[in-house]
N, C-alpha and C positions, 0 to 999 in steps of 0.2 A: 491926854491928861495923865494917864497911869505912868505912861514913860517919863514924863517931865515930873511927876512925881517922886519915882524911883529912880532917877536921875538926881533929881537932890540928895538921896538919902547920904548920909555921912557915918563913921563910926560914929559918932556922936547924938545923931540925927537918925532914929529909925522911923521907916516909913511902910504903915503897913494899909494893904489895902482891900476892904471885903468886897466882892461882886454878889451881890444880893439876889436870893430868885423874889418869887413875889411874897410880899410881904402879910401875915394874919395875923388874927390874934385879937384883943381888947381894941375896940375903936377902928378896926381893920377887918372885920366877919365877913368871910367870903359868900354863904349866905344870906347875909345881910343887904350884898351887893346884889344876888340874885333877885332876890325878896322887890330891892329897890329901882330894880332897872327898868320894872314895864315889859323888860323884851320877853319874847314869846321865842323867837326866831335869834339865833350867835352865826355866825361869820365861819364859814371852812367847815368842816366835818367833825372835828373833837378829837382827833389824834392825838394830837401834840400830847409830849410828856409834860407834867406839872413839874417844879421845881420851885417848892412850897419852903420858905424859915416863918418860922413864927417867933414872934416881933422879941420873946423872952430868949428866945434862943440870940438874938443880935445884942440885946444887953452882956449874956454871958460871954460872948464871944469877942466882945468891947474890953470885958472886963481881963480875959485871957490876954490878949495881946499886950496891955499895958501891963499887968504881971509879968510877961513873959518878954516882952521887948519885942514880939513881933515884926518880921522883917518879910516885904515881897508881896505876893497876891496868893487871894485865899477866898475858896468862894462860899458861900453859904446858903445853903438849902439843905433839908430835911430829905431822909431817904424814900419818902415815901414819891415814887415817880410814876404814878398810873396817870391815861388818859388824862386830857380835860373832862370827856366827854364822860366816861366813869365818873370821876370828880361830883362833877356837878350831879350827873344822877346819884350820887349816895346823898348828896348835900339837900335835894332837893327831896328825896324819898323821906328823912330825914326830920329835916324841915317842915312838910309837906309842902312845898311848894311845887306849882305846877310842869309839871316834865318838859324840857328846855328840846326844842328843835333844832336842827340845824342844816344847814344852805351852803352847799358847796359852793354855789356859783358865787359865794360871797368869800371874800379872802380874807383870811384869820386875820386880826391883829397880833395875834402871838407868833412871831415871827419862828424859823426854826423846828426843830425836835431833837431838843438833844437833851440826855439826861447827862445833866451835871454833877461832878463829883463832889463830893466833900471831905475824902480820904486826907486829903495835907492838913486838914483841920483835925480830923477826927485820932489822925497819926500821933496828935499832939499831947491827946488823952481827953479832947472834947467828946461830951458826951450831949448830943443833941435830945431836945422833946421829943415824947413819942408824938408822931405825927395822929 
C-alpha cells in the first residue's frame, strides 16, 4: 500500500506517510489496558523495545506535514524506548496495579525489537511530548 501510494505522488500531489508505534494518551491509557485486561500472565519475556507516540504528538505531526507539504515516510514514536517489561512495571508500580508475569513459552504478540527512529521527523524541527 505505501508504494502504490508514493507511486501516485505527483508535483502536484504530495503524499505523505506516518508509520505509527503504539498509540496513548486520552481514550488510549496503557494502564488503563493493564488495569482492564484480567491478565495476571503476557506472552514472551518483556524484552521488546516500546515504541510509544502519544495520540497529541500525531495531531501535531498531522498538522506539520500539511504546513510543510510533507513528502515520503516518516515514522513516529516517542524516544523513550525501554522494555516492555520496565514499561509496564513503572506503569503498574504507579498505578498500583498488580506486578504483571511473564511466560516465555508463550510468544509475544509484539512482533520484532527494534527501536525506531524518529530523526527525519525530529530533523524537521519537530519537537515530540516528553514521554
Amino acid at each position: 500500500t505505501e508504494n502504490q501510494l508514493l507511486n501516485a505522488m505527483t508535483d502536484e500531489l504530495n503524499i505523505c506517510i506516518f508509520r505509527l508505534g503504539e498509540i496513548f494518551g486520552p481514550g488510549r491509557l496503557i494502564e488503563e489496558r493493564l488495569k482492564n485486561s484480567g491478565r495476571k500472565t503476557y506472552p514472551g519475556d518483556g524484552q521488546q523495545y516500546t515504541n510509544l507516540i502519544h495520540r497529541e504528538d500525531i495531531t501535531q505531526a498531522i498538522d506539520l506535514a500539511i504546513q510543510k507539504g510533507l513528502r515520503g515516510i516518516y515514522n513516529l514514536c516517542n524516544d523513550l524506548h525501554i522494555s516492555r517489561k520496565a514499561f509496564y512495571e513503572m506503569l503498574c508500580q504507579k498505578f498500583n496495579i498488580p506486578t504483571i508475569q511473564w511466560d516465555k513459552q508463550l510468544s509475544s504478540p509484539h512482533g520484532g525489537n527494534k527501536r525506531i527512529s524518529n530523526q527525519k521527523l525530529k530533523n524537521l524541527g519537530f519537537q515530540f511530548m516528553e514521554a
